[in-house]
PDB file of N, CA, C and O in Angstrom:
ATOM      1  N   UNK A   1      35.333  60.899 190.620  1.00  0.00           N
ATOM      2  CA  UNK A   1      36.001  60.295 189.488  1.00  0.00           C
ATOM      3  C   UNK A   1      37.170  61.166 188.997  1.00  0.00           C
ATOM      4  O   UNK A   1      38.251  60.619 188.773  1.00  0.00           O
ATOM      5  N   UNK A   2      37.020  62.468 188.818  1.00  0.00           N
ATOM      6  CA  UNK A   2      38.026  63.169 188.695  1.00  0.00           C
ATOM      7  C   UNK A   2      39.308  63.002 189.395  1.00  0.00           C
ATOM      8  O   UNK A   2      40.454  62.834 188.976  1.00  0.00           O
ATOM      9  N   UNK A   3      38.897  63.079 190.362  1.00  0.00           N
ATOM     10  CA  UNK A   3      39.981  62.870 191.820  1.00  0.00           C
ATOM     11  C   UNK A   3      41.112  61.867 191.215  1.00  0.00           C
ATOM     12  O   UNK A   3      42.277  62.231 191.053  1.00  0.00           O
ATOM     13  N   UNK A   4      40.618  60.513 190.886  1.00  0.00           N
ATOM     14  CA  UNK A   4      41.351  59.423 190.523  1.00  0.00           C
ATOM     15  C   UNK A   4      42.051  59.645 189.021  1.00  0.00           C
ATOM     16  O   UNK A   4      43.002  58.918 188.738  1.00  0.00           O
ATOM     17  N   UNK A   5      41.456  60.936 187.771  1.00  0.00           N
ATOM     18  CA  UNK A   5      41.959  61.126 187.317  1.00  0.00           C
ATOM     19  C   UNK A   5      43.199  61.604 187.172  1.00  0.00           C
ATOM     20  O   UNK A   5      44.109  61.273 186.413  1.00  0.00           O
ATOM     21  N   UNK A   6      43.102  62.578 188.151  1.00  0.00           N
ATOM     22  CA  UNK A   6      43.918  63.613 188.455  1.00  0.00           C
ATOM     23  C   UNK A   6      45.624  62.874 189.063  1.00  0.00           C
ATOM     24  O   UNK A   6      46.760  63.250 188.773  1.00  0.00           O
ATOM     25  N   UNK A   7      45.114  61.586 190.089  1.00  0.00           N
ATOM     26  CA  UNK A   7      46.329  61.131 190.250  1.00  0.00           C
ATOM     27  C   UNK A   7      47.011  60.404 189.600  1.00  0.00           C
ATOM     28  O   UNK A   7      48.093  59.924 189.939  1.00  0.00           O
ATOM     29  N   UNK A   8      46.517  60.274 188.730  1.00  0.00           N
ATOM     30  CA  UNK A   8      46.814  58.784 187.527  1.00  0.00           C
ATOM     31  C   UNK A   8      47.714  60.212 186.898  1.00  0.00           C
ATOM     32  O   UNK A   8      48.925  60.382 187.038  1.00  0.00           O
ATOM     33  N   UNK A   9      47.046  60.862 186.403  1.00  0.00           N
ATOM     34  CA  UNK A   9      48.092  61.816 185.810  1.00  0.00           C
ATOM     35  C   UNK A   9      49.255  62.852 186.660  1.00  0.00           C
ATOM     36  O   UNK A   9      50.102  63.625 186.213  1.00  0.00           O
ATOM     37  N   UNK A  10      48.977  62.584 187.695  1.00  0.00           N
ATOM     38  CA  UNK A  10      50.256  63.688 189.079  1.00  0.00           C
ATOM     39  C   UNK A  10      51.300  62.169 188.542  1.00  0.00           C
ATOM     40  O   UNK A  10      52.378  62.429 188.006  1.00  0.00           O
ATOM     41  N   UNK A  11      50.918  60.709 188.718  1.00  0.00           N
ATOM     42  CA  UNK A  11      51.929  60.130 188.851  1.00  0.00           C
ATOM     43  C   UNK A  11      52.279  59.780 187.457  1.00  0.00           C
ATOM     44  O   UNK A  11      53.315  59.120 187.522  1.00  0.00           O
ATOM     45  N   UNK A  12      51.917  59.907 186.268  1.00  0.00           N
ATOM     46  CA  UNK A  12      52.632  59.952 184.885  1.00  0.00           C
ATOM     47  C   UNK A  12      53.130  61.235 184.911  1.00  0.00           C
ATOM     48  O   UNK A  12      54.298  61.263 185.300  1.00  0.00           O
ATOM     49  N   UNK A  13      52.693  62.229 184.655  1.00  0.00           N
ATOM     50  CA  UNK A  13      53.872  63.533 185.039  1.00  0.00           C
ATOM     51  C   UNK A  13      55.285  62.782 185.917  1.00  0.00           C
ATOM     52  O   UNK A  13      56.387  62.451 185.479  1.00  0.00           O
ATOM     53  N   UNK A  14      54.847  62.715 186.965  1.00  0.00           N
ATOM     54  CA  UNK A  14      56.015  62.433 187.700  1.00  0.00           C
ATOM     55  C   UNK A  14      56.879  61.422 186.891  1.00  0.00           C
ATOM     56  O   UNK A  14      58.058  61.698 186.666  1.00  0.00           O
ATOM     57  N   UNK A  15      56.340  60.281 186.456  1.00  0.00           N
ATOM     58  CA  UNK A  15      57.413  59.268 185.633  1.00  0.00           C
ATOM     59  C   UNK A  15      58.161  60.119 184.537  1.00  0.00           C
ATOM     60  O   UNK A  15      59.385  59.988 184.532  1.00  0.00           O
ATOM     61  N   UNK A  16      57.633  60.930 183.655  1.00  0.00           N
ATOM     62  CA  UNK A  16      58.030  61.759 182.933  1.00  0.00           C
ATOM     63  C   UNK A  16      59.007  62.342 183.318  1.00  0.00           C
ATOM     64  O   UNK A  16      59.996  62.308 182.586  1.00  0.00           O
ATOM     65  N   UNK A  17      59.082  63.139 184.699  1.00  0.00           N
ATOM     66  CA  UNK A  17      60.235  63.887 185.117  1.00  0.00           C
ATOM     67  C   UNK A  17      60.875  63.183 185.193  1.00  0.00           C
ATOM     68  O   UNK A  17      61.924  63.539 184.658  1.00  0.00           O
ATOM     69  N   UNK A  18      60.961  61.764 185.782  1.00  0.00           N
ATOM     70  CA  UNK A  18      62.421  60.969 186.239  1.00  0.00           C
ATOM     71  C   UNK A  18      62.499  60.844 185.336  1.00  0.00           C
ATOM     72  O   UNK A  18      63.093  61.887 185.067  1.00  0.00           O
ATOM     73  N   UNK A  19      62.351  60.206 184.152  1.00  0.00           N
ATOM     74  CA  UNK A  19      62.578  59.953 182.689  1.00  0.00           C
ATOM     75  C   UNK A  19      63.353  60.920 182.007  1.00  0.00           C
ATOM     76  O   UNK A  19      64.388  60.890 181.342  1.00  0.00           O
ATOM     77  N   UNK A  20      62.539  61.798 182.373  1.00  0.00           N
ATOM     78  CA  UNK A  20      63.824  63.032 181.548  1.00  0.00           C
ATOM     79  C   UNK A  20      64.671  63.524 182.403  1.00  0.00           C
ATOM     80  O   UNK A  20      65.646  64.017 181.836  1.00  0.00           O
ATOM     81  N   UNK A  21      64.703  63.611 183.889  1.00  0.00           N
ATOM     82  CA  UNK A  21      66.372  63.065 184.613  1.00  0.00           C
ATOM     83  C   UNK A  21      67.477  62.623 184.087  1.00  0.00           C
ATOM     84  O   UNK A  21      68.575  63.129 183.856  1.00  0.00           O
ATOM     85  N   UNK A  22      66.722  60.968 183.840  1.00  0.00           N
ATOM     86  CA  UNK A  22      67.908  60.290 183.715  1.00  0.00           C
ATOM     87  C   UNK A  22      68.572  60.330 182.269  1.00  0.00           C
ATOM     88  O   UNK A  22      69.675  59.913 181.917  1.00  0.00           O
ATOM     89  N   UNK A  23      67.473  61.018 181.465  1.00  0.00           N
ATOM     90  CA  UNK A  23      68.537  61.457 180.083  1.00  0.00           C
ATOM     91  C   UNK A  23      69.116  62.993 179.929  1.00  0.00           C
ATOM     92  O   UNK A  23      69.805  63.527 179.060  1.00  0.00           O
ATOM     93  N   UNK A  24      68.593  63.416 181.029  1.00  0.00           N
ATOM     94  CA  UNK A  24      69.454  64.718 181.186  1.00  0.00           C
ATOM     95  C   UNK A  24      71.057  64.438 181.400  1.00  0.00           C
ATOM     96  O   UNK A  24      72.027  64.969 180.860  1.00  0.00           O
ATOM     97  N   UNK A  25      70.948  63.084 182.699  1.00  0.00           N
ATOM     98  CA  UNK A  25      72.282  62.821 182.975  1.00  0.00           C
ATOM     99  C   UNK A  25      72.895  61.890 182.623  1.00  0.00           C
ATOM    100  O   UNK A  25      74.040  61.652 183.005  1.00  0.00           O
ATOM    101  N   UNK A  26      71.962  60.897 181.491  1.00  0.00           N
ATOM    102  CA  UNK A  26      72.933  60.016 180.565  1.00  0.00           C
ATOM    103  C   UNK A  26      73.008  60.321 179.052  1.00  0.00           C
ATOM    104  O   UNK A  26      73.435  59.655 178.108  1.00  0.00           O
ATOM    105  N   UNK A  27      72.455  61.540 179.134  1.00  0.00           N
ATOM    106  CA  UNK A  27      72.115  61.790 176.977  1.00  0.00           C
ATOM    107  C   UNK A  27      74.126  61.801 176.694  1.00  0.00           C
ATOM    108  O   UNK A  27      75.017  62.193 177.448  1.00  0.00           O
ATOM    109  N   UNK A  28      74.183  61.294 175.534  1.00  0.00           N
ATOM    110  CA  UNK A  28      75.446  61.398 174.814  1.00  0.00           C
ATOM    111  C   UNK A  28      75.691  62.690 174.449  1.00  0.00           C
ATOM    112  O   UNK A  28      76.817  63.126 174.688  1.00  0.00           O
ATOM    113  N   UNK A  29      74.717  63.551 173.811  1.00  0.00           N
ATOM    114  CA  UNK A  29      74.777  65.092 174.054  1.00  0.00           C
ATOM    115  C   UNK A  29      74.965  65.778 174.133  1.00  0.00           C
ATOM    116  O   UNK A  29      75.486  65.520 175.218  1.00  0.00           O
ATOM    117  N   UNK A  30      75.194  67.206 173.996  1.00  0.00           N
ATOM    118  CA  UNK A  30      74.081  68.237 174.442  1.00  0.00           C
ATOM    119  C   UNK A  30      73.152  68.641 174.000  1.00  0.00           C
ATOM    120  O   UNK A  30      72.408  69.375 174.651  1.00  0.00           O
ATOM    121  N   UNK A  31      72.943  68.341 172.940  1.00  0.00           N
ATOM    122  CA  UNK A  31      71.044  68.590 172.463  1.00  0.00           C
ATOM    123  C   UNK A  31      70.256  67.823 172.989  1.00  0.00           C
ATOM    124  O   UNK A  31      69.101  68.143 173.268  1.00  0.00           O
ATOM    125  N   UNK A  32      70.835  66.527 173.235  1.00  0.00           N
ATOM    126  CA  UNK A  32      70.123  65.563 173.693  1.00  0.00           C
ATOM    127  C   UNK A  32      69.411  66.248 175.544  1.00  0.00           C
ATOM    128  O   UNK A  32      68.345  66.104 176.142  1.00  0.00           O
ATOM    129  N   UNK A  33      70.701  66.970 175.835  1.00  0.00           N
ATOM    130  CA  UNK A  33      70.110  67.151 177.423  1.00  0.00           C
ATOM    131  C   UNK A  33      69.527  68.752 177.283  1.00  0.00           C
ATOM    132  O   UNK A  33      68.759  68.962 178.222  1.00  0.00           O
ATOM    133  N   UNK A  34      69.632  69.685 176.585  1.00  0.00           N
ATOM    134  CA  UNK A  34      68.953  70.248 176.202  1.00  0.00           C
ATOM    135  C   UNK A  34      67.699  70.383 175.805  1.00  0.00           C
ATOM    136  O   UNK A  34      67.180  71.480 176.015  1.00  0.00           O
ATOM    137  N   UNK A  35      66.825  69.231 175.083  1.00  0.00           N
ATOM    138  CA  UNK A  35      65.932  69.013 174.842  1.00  0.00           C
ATOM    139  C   UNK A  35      65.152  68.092 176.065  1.00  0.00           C
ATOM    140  O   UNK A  35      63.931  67.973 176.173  1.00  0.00           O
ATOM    141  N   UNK A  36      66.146  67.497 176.919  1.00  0.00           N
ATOM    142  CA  UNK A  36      64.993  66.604 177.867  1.00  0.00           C
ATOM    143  C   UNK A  36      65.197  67.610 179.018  1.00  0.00           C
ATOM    144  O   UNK A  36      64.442  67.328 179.949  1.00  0.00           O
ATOM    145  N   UNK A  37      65.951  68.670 179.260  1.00  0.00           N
ATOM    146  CA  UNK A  37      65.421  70.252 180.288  1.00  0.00           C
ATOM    147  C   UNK A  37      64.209  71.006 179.895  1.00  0.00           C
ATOM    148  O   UNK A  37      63.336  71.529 180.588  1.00  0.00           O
ATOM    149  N   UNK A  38      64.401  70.919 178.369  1.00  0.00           N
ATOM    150  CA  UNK A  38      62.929  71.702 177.919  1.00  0.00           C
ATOM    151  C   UNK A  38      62.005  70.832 178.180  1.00  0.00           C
ATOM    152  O   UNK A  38      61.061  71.351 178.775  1.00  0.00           O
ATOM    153  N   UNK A  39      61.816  69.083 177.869  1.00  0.00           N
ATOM    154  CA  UNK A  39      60.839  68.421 177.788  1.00  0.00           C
ATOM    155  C   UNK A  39      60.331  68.174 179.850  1.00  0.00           C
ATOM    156  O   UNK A  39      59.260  67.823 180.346  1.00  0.00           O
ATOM    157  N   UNK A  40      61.404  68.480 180.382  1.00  0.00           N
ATOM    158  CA  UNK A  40      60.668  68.857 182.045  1.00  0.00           C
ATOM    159  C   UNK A  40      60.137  69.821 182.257  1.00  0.00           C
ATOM    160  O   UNK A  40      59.226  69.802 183.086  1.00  0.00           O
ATOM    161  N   UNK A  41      60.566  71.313 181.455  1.00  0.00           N
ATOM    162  CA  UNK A  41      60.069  72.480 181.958  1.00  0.00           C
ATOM    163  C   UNK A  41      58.723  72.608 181.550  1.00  0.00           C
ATOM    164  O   UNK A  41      57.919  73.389 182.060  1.00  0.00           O
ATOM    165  N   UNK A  42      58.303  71.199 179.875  1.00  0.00           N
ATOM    166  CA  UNK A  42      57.151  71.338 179.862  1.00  0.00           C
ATOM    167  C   UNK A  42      56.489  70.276 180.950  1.00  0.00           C
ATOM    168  O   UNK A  42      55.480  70.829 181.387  1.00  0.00           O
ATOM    169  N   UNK A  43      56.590  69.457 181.333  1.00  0.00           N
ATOM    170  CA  UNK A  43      56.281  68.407 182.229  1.00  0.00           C
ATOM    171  C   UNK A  43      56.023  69.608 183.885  1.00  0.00           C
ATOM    172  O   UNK A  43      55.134  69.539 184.734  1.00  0.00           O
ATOM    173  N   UNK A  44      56.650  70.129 183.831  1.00  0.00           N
ATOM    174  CA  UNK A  44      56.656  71.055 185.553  1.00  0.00           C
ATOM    175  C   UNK A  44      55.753  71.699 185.238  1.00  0.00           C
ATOM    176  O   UNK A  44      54.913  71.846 186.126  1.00  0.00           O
ATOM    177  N   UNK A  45      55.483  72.333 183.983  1.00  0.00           N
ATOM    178  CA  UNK A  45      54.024  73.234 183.696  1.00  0.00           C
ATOM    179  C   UNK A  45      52.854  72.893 183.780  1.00  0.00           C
ATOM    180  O   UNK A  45      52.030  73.641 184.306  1.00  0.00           O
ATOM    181  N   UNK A  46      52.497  71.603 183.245  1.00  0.00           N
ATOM    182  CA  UNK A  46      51.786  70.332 183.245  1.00  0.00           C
ATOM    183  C   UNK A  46      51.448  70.031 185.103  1.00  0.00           C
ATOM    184  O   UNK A  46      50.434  70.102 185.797  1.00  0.00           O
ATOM    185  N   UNK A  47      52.561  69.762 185.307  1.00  0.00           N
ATOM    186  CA  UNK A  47      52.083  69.435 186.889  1.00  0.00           C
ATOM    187  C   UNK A  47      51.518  70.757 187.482  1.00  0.00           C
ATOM    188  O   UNK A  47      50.514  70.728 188.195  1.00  0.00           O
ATOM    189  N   UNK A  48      52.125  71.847 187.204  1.00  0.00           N
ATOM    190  CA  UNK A  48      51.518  72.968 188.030  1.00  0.00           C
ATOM    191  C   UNK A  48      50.002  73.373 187.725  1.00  0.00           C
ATOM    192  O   UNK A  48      49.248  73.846 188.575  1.00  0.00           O
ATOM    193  N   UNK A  49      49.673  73.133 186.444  1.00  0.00           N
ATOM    194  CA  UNK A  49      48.125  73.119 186.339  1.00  0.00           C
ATOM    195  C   UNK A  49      47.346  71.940 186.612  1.00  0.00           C
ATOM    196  O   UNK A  49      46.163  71.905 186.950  1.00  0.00           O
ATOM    197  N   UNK A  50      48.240  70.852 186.408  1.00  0.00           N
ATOM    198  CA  UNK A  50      46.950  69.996 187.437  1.00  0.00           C
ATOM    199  C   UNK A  50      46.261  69.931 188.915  1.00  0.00           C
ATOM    200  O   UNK A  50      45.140  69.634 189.327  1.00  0.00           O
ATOM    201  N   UNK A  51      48.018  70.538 189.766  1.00  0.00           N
ATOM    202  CA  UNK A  51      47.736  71.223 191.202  1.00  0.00           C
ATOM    203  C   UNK A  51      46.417  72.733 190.962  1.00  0.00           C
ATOM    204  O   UNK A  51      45.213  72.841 191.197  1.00  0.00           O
ATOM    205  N   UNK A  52      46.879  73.137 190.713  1.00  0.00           N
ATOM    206  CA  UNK A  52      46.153  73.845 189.980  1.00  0.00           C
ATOM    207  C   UNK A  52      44.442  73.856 190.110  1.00  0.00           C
ATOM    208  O   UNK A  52      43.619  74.645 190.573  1.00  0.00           O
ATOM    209  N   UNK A  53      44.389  72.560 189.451  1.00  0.00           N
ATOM    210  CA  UNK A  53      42.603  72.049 189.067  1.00  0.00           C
ATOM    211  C   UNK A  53      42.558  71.467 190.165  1.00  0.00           C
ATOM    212  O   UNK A  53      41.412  71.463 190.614  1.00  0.00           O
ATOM    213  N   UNK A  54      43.295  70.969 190.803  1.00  0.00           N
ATOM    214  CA  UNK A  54      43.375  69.857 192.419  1.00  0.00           C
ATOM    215  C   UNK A  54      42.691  70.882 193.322  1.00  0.00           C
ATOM    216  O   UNK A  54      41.569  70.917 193.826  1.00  0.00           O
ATOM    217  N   UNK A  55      43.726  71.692 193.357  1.00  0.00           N
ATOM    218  CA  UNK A  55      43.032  72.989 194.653  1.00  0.00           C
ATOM    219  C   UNK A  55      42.273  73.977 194.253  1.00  0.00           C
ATOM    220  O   UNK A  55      41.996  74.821 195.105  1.00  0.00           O
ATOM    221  N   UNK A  56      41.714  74.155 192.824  1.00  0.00           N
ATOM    222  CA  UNK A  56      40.214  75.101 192.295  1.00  0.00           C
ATOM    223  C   UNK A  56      40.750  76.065 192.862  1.00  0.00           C
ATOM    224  O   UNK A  56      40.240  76.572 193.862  1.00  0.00           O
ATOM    225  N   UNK A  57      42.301  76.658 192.130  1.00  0.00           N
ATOM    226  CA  UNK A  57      42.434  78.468 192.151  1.00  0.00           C
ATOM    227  C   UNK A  57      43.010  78.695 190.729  1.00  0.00           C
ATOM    228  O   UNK A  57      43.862  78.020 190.151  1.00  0.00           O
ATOM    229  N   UNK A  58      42.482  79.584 190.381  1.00  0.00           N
ATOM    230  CA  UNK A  58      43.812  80.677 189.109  1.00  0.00           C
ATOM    231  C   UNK A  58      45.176  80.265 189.476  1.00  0.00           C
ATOM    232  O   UNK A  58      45.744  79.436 188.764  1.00  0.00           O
ATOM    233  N   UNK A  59      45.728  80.725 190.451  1.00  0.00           N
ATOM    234  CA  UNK A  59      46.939  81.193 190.475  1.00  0.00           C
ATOM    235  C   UNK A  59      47.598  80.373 190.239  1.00  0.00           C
ATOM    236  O   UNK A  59      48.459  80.897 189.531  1.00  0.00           O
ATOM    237  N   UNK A  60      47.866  79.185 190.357  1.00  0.00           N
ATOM    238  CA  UNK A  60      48.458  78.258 189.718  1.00  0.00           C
ATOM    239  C   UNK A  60      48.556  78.084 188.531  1.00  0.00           C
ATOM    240  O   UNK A  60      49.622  77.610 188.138  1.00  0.00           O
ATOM    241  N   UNK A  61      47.661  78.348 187.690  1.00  0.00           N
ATOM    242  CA  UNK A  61      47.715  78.512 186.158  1.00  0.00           C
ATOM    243  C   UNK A  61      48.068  79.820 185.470  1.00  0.00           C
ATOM    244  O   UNK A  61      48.443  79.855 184.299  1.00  0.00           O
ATOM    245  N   UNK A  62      47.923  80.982 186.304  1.00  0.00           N
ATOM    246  CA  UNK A  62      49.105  81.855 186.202  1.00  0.00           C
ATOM    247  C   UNK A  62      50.697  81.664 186.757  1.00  0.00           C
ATOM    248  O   UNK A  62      51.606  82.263 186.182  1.00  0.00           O
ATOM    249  N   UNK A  63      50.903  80.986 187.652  1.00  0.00           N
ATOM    250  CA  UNK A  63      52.284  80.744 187.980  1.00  0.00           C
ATOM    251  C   UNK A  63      52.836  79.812 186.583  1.00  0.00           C
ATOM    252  O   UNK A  63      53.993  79.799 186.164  1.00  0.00           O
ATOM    253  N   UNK A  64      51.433  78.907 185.902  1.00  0.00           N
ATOM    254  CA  UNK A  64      52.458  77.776 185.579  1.00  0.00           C
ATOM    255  C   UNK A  64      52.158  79.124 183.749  1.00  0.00           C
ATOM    256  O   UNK A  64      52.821  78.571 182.872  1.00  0.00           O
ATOM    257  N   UNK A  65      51.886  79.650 183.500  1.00  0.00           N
ATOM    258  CA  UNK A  65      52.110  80.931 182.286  1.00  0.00           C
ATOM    259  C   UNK A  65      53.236  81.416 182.496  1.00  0.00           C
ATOM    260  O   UNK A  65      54.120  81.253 181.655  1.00  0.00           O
ATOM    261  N   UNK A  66      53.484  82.161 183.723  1.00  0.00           N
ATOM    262  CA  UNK A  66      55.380  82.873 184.301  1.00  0.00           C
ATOM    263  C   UNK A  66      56.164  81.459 183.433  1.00  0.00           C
ATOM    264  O   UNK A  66      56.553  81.498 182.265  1.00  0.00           O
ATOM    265  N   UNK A  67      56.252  80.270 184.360  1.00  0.00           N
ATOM    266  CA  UNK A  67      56.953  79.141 184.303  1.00  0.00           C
ATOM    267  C   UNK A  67      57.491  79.024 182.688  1.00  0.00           C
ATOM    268  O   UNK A  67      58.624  78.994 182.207  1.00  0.00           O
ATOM    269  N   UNK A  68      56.239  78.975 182.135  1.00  0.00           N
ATOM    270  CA  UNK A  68      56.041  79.306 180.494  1.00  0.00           C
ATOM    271  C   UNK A  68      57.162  79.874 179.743  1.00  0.00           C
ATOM    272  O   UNK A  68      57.990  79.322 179.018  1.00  0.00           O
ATOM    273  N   UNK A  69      57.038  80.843 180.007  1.00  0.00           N
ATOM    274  CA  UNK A  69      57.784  81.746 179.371  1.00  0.00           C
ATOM    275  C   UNK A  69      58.978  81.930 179.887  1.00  0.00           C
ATOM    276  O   UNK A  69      59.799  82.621 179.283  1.00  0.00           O
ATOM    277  N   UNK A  70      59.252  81.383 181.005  1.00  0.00           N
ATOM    278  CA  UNK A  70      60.958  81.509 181.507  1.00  0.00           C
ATOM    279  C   UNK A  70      61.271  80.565 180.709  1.00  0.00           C
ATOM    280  O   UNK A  70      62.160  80.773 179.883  1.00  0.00           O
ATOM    281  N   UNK A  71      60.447  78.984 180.782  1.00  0.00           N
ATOM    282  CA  UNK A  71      61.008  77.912 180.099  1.00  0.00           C
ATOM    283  C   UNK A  71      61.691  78.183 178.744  1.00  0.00           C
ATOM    284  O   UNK A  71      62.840  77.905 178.401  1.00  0.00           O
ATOM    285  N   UNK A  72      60.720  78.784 178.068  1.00  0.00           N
ATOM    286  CA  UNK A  72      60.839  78.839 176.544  1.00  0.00           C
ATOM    287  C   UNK A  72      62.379  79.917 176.263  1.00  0.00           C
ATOM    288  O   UNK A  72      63.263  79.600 175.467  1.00  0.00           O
ATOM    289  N   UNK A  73      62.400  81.340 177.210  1.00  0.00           N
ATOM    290  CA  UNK A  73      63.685  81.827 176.934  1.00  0.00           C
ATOM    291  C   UNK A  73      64.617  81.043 177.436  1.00  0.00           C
ATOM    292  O   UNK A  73      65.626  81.311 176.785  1.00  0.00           O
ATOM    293  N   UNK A  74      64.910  80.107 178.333  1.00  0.00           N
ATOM    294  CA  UNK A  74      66.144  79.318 178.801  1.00  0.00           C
ATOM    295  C   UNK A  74      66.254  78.563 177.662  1.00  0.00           C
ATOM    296  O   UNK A  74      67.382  78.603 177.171  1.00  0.00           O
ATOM    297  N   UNK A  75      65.273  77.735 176.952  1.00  0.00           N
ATOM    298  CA  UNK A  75      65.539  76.996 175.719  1.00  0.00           C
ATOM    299  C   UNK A  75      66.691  77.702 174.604  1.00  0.00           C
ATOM    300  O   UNK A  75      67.841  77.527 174.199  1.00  0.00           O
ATOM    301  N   UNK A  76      65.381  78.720 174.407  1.00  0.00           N
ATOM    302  CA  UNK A  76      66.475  79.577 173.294  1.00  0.00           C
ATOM    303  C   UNK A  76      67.895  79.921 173.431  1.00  0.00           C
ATOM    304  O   UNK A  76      68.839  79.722 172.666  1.00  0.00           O
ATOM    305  N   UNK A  77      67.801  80.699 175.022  1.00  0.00           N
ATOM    306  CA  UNK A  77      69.382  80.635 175.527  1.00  0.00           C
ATOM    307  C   UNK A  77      70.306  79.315 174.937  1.00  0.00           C
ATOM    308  O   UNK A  77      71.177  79.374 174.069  1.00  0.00           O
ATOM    309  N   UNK A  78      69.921  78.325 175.552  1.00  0.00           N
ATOM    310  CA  UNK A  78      70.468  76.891 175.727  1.00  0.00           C
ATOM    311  C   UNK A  78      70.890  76.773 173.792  1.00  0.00           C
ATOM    312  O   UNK A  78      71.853  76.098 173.429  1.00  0.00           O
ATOM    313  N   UNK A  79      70.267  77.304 173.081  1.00  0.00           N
ATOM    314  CA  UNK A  79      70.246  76.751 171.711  1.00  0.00           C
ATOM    315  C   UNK A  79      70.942  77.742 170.734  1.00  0.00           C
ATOM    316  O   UNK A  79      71.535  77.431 169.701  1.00  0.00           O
ATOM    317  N   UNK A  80      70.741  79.157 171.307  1.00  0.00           N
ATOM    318  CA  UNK A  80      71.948  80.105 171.445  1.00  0.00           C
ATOM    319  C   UNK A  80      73.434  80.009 171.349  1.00  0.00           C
ATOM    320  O   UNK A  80      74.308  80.534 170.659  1.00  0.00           O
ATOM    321  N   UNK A  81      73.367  78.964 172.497  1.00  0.00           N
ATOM    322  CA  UNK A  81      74.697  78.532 173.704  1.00  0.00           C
ATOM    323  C   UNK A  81      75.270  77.623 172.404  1.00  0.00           C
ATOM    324  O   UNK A  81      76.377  77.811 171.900  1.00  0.00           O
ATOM    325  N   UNK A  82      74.489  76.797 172.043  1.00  0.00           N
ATOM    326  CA  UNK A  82      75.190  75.382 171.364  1.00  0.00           C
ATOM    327  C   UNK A  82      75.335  75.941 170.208  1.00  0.00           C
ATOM    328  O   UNK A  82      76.302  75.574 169.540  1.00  0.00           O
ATOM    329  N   UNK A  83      74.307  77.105 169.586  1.00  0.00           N
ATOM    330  CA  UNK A  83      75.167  77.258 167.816  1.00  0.00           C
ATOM    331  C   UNK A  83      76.491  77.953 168.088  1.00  0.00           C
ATOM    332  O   UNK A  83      77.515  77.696 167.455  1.00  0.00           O
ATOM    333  N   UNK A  84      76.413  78.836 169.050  1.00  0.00           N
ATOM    334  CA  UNK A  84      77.376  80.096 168.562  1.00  0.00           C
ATOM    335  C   UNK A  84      79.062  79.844 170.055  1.00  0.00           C
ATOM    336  O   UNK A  84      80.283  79.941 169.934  1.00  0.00           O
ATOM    337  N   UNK A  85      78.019  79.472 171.405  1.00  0.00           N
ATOM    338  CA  UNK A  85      79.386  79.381 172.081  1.00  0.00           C
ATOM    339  C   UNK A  85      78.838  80.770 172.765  1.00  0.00           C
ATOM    340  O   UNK A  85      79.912  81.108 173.263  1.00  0.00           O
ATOM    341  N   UNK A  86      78.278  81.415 172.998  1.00  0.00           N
ATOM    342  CA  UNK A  86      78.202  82.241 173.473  1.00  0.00           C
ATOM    343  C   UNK A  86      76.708  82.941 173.590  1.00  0.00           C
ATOM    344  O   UNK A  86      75.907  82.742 172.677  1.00  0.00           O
ATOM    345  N   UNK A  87      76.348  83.739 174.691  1.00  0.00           N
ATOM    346  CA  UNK A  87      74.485  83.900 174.284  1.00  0.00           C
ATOM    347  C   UNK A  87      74.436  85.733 174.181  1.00  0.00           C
ATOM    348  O   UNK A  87      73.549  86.281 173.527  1.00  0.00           O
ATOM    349  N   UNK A  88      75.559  86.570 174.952  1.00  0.00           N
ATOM    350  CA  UNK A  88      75.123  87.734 174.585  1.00  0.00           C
ATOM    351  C   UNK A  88      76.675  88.043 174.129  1.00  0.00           C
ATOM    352  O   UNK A  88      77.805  87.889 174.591  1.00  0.00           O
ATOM    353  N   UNK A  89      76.029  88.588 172.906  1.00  0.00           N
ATOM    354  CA  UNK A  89      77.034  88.729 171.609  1.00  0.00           C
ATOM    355  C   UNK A  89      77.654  90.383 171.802  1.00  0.00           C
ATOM    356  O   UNK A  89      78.455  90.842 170.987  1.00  0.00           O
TER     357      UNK A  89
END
């Protein structure tokens, strides 16, 4: 039963990513595409721990922690970028 869980959610993740694709590359924006890069990097984290529970190891849920935390400083960068125009001052 799990099994079937698991893909029901690999393939909503996945709709998610195209979803936030295509407003990456149609947002009016740039917060707009700013925010749907962060809303994949959380979606890619998401998928990496469900692979993760798929193949019954750690390391995947440590890769998707790294993932984590790169995500979150590229955000800030990105939000950096849009107040000021510039990220190292």
């Amino acid at each position: 039963m799990i099994a079937y869980a698991l893909i029901f959610a690999f393939a909503c993740y996945c709709a998610a990513l195209l979803f936030n694709l295509y407003r990456v590359v149609k947002a009016p924006g740039v917060t707009d595409r700013v925010l749907a890069l962060d809303t994949m990097a959380i979606n890619a984290i998401a998928l990496i721990v469900l692979f993760g529970i798929y193949e019954g190891t750690a390391l995947f849920f440590e890769a998707s922690i790294l993932y984590a935390m790169t995500g979150f400083v590229a955000t800030v960068a990105f939000a950096k970028f849009i107040l000021r125009g510039d990220i190292i001052e």
